[in-house]
N, C-alpha and C positions, 0 to 999 in steps of 0.2 A: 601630356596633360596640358589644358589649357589654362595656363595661368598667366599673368600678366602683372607690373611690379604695383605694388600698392603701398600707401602707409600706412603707418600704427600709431598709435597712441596722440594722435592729430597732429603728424605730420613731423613729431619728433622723432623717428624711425621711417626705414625703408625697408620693405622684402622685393629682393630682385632676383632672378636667377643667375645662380651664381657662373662666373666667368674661370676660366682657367690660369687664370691668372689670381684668384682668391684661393685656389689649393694650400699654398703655402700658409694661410691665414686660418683656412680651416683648420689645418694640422696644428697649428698651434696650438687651436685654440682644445684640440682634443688632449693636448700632452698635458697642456694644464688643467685638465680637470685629470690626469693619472688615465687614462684610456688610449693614450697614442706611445707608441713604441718612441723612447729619445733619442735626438740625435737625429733630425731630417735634414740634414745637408741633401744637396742637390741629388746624391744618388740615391733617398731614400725617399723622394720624392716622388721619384716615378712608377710604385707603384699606385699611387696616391693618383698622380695623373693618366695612369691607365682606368682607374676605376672612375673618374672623373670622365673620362672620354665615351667608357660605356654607359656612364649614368645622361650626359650629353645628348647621345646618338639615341637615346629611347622615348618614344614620347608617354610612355606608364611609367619617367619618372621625373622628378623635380627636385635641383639640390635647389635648396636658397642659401641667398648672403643677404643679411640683417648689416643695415648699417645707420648711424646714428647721423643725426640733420649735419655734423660735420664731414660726414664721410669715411668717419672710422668706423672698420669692421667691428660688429656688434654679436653678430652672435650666426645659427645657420640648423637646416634642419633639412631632412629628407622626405619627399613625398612619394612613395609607391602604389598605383594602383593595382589592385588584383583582382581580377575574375573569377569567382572561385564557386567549386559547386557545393560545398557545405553553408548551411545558413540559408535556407531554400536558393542557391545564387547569386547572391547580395556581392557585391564588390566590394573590397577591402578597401580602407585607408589604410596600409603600413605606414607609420609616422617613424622615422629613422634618426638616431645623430640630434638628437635636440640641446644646444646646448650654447647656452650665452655667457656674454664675457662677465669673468666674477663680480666687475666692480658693477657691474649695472643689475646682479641680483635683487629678486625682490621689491623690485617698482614698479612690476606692473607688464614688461614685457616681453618676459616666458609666458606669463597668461594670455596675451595681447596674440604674440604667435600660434600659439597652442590655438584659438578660439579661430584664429584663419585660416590654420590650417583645416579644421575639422571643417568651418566653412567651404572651404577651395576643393576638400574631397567629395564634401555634398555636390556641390554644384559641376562637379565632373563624374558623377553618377555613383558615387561611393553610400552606401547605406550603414556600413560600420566602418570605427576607426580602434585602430590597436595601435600596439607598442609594446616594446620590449626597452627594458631597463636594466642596469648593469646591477644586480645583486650588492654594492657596497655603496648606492649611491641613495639612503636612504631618505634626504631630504628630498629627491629628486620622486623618489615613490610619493611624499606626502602630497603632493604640490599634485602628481597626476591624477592622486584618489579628490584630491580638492576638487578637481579638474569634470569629475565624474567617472575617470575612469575606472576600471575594479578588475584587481587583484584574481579573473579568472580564470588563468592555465599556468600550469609550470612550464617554463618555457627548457628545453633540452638543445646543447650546440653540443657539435662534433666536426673538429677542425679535420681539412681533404687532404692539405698537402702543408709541406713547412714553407714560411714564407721566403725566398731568393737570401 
């Protein structure tokens, strides 16, 4: 994906591609909203950094790292495109992992992201954008219907294998 680091909310935020070296930050930041497995010491990191290495190595995807005009990690979200032949052919936005840090809810820079992203899909050939949300994260739905998005499919997971 061509995307390249920008600001948000005039210059009080950064979206950059994230570095392997922000894994550990991301993971944090998943445990505290309850969606990351606890206890990432170093060995539990590396599946985190294998998934990081494949998301890396492909250019149909984009993690970002959000970070605040200090330099602290802010928040971070995934960009997937896809090709896909339902929708006469339209290419997917998958919007992955959206998720900022709690104390900076509700100012402005979930929306701020959200809006660039769907921007940053457009302008890499994406004609719709989706997402999947975690069923307990109900403010997290209000914010995406705010957003425009709508409540379409029931989404179904089915885990392959147990994690190491």
């Amino acid at each position: 994906m061509d995307i390249r680091e920008t600001s948000l909310l005039n210059g009080a935020f950064t979206v950059r591609p994230a570095v392997r070296a922000d894994v550990p930050l991301i993971v944090e930041l998943l445990e505290a909203d309850g969606l990351g497995p606890a206890g990432t010491g170093e060995h539990r990191l590396e599946p985190y950094l294998q998934a990081y290495a494949a998301i890396a190595a492909d250019p149909a995807h984009f993690l970002a790292a959000v970070e605040d005009a200090d330099g602290r990690f802010a928040g971070t979200l995934q960009l997937t495109l896809i090709p896909c032949l339902a929708a006469g052919g339209t290419t997917r936005l998958q919007i992955e992992a959206v998720h900022i840090r709690a104390d900076l809810r509700s100012r402005g820079l979930g929306t701020a992201l959200m809006d660039w992203a769907v921007g940053e899909g457009r302008r890499n050939g994406a004609g719709l954008a989706q997402l999947t949300s975690n069923k307990r994260r109900d403010s997290a739905h209000r914010f995406y219907a705010r957003l425009g998005f709508e409540a379409s499919h029931i989404g179904f997971k089915r885990f392959l294998a147990q994690a190491p």
